[in-house]
C-alpha positions in Angstrom: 0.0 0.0 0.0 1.1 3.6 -0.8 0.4 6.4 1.7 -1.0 9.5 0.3 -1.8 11.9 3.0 -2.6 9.8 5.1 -5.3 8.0 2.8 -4.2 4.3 1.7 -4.6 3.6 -1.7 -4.3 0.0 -3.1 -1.9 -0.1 -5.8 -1.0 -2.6 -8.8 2.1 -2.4 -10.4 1.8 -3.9 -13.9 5.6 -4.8 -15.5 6.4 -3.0 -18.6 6.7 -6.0 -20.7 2.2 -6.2 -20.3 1.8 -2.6 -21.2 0.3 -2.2 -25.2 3.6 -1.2 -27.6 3.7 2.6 -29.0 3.4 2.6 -32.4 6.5 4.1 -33.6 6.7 6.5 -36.4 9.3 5.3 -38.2 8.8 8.0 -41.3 7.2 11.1 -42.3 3.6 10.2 -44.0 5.2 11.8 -47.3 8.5 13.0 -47.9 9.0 16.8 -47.8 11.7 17.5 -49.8 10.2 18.1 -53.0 7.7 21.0 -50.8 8.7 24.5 -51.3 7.6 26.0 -47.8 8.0 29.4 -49.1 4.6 28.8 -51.1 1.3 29.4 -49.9 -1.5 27.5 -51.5 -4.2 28.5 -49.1 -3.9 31.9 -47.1 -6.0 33.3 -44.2 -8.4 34.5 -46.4 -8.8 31.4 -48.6 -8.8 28.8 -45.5 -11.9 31.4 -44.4 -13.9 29.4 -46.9 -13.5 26.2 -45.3 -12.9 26.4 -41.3 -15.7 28.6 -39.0 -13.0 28.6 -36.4 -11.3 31.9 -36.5 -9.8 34.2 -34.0 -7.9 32.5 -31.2 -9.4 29.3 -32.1 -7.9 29.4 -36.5 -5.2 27.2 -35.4 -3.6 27.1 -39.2 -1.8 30.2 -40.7 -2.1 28.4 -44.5 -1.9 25.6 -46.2 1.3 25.2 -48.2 0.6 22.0 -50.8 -2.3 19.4 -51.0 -1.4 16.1 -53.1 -2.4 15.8 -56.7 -5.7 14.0 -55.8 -6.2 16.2 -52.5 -5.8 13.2 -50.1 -2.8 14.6 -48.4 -2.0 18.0 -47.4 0.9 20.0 -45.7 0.5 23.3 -43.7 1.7 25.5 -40.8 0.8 27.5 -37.7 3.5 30.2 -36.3 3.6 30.2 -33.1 3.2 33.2 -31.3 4.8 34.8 -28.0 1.5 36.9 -27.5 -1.3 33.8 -27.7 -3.9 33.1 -25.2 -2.6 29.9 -23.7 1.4 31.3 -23.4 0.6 33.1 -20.0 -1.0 30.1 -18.0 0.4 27.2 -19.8 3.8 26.8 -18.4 4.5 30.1 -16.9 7.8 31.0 -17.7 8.2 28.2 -19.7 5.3 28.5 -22.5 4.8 24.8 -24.3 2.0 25.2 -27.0 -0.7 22.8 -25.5 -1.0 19.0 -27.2 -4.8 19.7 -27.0 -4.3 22.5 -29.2 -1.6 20.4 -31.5 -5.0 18.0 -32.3 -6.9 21.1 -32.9 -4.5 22.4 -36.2 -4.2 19.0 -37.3 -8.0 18.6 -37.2 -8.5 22.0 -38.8 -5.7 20.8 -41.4 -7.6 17.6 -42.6 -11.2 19.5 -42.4 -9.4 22.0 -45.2 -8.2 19.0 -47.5 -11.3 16.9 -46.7 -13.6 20.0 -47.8 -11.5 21.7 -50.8 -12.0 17.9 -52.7 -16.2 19.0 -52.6 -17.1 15.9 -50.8 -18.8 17.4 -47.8 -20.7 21.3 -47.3 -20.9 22.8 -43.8 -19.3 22.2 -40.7 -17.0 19.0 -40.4 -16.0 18.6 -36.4 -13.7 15.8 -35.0 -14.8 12.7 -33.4 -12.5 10.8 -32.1 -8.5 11.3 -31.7 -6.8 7.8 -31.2 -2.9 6.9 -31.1 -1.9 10.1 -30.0 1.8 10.3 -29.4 3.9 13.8 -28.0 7.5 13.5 -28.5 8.9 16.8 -28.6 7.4 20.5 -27.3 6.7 23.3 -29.4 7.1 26.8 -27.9 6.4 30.1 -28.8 8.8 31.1 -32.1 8.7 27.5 -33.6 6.7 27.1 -37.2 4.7 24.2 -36.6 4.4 22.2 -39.6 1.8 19.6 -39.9 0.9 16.8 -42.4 -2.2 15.0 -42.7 -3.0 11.9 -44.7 -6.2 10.1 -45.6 -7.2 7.0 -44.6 -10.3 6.2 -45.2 -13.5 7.8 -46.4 -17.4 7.6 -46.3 -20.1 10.3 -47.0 -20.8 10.6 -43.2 -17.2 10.4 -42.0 -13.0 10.1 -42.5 -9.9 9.1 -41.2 -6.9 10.5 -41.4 -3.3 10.6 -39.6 -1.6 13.2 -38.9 1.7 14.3 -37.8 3.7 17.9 -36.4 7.0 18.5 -37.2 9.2 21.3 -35.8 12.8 21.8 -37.2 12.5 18.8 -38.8 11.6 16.7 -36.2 8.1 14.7 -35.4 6.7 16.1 -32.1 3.6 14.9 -32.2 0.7 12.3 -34.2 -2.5 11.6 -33.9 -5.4 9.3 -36.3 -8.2 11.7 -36.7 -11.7 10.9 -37.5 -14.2 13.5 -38.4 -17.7 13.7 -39.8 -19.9 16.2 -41.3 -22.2 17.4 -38.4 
């Protein structure tokens, strides 16, 4: 038993070797060297047309390629020193929150899932699953994130997704989303 305050709290320890295996990323979803980052295929304005969120919440600055048949797409948030979350979340030590790291991912594949004309109106996210951190991102990094489909229905996708800063993953997630 542990003591905890004075409360006793029963606890199980469960070896390592019984705990479910990461899956680890062992490449980007597409390569990026043939991507000029310098281009912008969607801007602020042209990303208005396919995400409500806006504000505080428009977690992608632009879109910066989408594969030939639109499946795929590659795009980037700044991160900025004067954001909502950079006081509270780690004061002194701002690290731009994973929750918010799903977010521009989400909003990336709701851009490339509604420029290909499948779906009209608001697409929200549904489930986040294999969600792996592995590096922080803090206020002056260009966040770079790549999604790739899945799978597809008329009601819902799937895609993975994955953040990159300086060239390395920091973070990946499967998203699903559906038209709501």
């Amino acid at each position: 038993m542990e003591s905890v305050a004075n409360c006793y709290l029963p606890v199980t320890l469960t070896p390592h070797q019984n705990l479910p295996k990461q899956n680890m990323a062992a490449t980007l979803l597409f390569p990026l060297d043939q991507i000029d980052r310098s281009k912008t295929l969607c801007d602020k304005a042209e990303i208005d047309r396919y995400l409500p969120q806006s504000g505080q919440m428009r977690m992608i600055d632009r879109v910066i390629w989408l594969s030939e048949l639109g499946t795929s797409a590659f795009g980037e948030r700044i991160i900025r020193d004067d954001e909502f979350w950079v006081e509270g979340h780690i004061p002194g030590r701002p690290i731009f929150p994973g929750v918010l790291m799903i977010e521009a991912a989400a909003q990336l594949c709701s851009i490339a899932h509604t420029r290909l004309g499948r779906t009209t109106g608001f697409l929200g996210f549904t489930r986040c699953d294999d969600v792996v951190f592995r590096g922080q991102v803090v206020p002056g990094d260009h966040f770079y994130l790549l999604s790739k489909e899945v799978s597809y229905n008329v009601r819902r996708f799937v895609s993975q997704t994955q953040g990159i800063v300086n060239d390395k993953l920091v973070f990946e997630a499967t998203i699903t989303g559906m038209a709501i």
